[in-house]
C-alpha positions as CSV (number, residue, x, y, z in Angstrom):
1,X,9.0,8.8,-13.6
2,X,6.3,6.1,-14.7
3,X,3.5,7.0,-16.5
4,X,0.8,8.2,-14.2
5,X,-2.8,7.4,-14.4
6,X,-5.7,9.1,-13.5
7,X,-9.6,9.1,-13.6
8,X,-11.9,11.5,-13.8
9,X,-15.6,11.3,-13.3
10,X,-18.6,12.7,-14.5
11,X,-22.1,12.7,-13.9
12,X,-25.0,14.5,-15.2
13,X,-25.1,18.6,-14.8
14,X,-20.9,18.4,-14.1
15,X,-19.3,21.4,-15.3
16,X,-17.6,20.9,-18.9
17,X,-14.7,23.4,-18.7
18,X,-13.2,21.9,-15.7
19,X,-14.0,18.1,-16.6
20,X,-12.9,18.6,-20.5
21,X,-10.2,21.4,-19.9
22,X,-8.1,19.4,-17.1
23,X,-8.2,16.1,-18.8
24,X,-6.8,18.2,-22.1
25,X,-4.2,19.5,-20.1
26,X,-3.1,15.8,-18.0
27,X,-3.4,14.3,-21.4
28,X,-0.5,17.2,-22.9
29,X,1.5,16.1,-19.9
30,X,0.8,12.6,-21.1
31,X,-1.0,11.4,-18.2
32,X,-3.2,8.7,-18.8
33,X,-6.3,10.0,-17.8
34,X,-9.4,8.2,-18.7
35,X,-13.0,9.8,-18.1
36,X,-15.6,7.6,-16.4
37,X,-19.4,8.1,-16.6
38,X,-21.0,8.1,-13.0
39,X,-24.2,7.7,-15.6
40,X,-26.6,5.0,-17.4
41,X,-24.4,5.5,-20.7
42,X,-21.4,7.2,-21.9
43,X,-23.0,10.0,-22.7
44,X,-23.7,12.4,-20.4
45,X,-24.5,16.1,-20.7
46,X,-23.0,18.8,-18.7
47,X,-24.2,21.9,-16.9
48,X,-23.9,24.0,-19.7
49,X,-26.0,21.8,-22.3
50,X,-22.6,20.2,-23.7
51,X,-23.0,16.4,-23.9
52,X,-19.6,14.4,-23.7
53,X,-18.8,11.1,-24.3
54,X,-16.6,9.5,-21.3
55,X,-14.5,6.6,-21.8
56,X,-15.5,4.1,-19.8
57,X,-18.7,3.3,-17.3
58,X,-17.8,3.5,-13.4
59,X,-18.3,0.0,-13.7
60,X,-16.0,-0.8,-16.0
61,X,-13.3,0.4,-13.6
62,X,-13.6,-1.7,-10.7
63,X,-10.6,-3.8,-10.8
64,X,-8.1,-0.6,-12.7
65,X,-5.6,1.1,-10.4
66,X,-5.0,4.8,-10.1
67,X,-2.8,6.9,-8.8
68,X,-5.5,10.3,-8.5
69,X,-8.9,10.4,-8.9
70,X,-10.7,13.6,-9.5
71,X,-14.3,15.1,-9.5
72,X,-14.8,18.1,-11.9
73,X,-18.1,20.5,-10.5
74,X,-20.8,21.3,-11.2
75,X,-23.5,20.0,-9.2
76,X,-23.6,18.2,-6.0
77,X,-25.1,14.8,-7.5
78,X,-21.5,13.4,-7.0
79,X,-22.2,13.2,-3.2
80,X,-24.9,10.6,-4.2
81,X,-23.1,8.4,-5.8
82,X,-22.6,5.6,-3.5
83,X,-19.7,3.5,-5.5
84,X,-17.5,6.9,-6.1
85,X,-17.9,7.9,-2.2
86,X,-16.4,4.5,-1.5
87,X,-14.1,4.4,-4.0
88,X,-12.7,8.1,-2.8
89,X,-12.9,6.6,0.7
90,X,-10.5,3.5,-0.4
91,X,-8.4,5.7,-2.3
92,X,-7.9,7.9,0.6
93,X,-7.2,5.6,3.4
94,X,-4.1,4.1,0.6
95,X,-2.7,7.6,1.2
96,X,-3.3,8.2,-2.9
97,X,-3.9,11.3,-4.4
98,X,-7.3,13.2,-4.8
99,X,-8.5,16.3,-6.6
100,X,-11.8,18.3,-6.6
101,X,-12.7,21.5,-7.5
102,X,-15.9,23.8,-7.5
103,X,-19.1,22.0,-5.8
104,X,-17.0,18.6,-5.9
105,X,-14.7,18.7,-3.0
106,X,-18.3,18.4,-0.8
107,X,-17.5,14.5,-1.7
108,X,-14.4,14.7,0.3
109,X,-16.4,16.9,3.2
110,X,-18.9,14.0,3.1
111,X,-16.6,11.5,3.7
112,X,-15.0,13.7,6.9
113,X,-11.4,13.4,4.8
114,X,-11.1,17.0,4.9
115,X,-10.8,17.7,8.7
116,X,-7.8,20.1,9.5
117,X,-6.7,20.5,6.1
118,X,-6.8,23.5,4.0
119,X,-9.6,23.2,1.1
120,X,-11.3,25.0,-1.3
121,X,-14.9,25.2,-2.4
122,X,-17.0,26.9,-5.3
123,X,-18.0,30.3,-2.8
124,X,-21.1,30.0,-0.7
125,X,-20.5,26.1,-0.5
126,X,-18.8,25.9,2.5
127,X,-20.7,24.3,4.8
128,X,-20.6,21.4,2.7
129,X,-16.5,21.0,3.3
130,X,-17.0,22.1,7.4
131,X,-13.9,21.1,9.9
132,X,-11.7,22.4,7.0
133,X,-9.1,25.4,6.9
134,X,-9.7,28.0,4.3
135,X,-7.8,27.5,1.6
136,X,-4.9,29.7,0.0
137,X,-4.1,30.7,-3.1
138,X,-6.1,29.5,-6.2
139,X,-5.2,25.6,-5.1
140,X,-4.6,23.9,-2.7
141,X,-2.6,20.9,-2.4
142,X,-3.0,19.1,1.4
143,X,-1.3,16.1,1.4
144,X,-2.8,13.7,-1.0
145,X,-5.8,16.1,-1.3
146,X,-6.3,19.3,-4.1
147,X,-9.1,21.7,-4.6
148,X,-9.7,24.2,-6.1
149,X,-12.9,26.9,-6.5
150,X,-14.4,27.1,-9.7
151,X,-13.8,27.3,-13.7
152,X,-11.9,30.0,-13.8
153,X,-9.3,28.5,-11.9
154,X,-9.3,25.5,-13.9
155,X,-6.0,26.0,-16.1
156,X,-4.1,26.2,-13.0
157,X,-5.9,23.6,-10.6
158,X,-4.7,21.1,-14.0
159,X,-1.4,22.0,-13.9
160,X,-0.9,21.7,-10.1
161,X,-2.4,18.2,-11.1
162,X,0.5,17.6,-13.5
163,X,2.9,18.6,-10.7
164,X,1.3,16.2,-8.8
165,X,1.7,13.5,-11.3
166,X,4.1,14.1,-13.8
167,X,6.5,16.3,-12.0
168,X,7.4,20.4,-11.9
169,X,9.4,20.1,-15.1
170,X,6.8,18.5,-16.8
171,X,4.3,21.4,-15.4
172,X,6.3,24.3,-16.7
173,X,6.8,22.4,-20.0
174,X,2.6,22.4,-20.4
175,X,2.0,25.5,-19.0
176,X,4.8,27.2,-21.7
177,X,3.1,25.4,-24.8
178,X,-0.5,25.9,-23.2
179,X,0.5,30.0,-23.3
180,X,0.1,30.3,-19.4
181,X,2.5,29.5,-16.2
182,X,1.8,27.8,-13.7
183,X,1.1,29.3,-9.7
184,X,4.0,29.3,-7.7
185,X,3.0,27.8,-4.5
């Protein structure tokens, strides 16, 4: 399997244990993941008073290729971002892979892309992901889309994002040297 490669953004207030802990786990799975700042700077400062420095400005990614994007939580500011909605939107219509979990899957239920599928949201958000199913499980994978509801879930949301990318084998091999196992769907 080729190398797979990922972004993930972040924006001010996003929530540091699902931003920092999934690209930890793509990057054990030897993803290449790189972390893009949604921000003025590279620096940006999550929910929890943890301030981060990203590897490259949205910017900066304009003309790179990936084969998943994904939105940690943590506040809703992502649905503002005008470049990432259209970006998601693009990426969506190519049939590539997305992932969101807690507060950030309301940027899919912006862009209407979760209609009919089965989604999950960080609880008492759902009106921001309307038209969906309910998800099951801890994640859920809806054909090109994942999501997932909060930090707690984040170990696992990662791993079903190695699946995703890197294959099964690959996710069991992570999830073994990460001292955890991954959901069976």
């Amino acid at each position: 399997m080729a190398e797979a490669k990922a972004a993930l953004f972040m924006i001010e207030g996003f929530e540091e244990t699902e931003a920092l802990c999934t690209v930890d786990i793509l990057r054990r799975a030897e993803v290449n993941v790189i972390t893009v700042s949604l921000g003025e700077s590279k620096r940006l400062t999550g929910r929890s008073g943890i301030t981060v420095e990203t590897d490259a400005m949205f910017k900066d990614t304009a003309d790179l290729t990936f084969d998943m994007l994904i939105i940690p939580g943590g506040t809703l500011a992502y649905t503002l971002h005008d470049g990432l909605l259209k970006l998601v939107g693009e990426h969506h219509a190519k049939g590539l892979k997305l992932a969101a979990i807690c507060a950030a899957p309301a940027v899919f239920g912006k862009l209407g892309i979760l209609k009919g599928k089965r989604a999950h949201i960080y609880p008492g958000m759902e009106t921001h992901i309307e038209g969906s199913l309910p998800g099951r499980g801890i994640v859920e994978t809806d054909g090109n889309i994942t999501t997932s509801k909060g930090p707690g879930a984040t170990v696992y949301f990662a791993l079903r994002l190695v699946e995703e990318l890197a294959g099964a084998e690959t996710a069991e091999k992570v999830a073994r040297a990460f001292i955890t196992q991954k959901l069976a769907d």
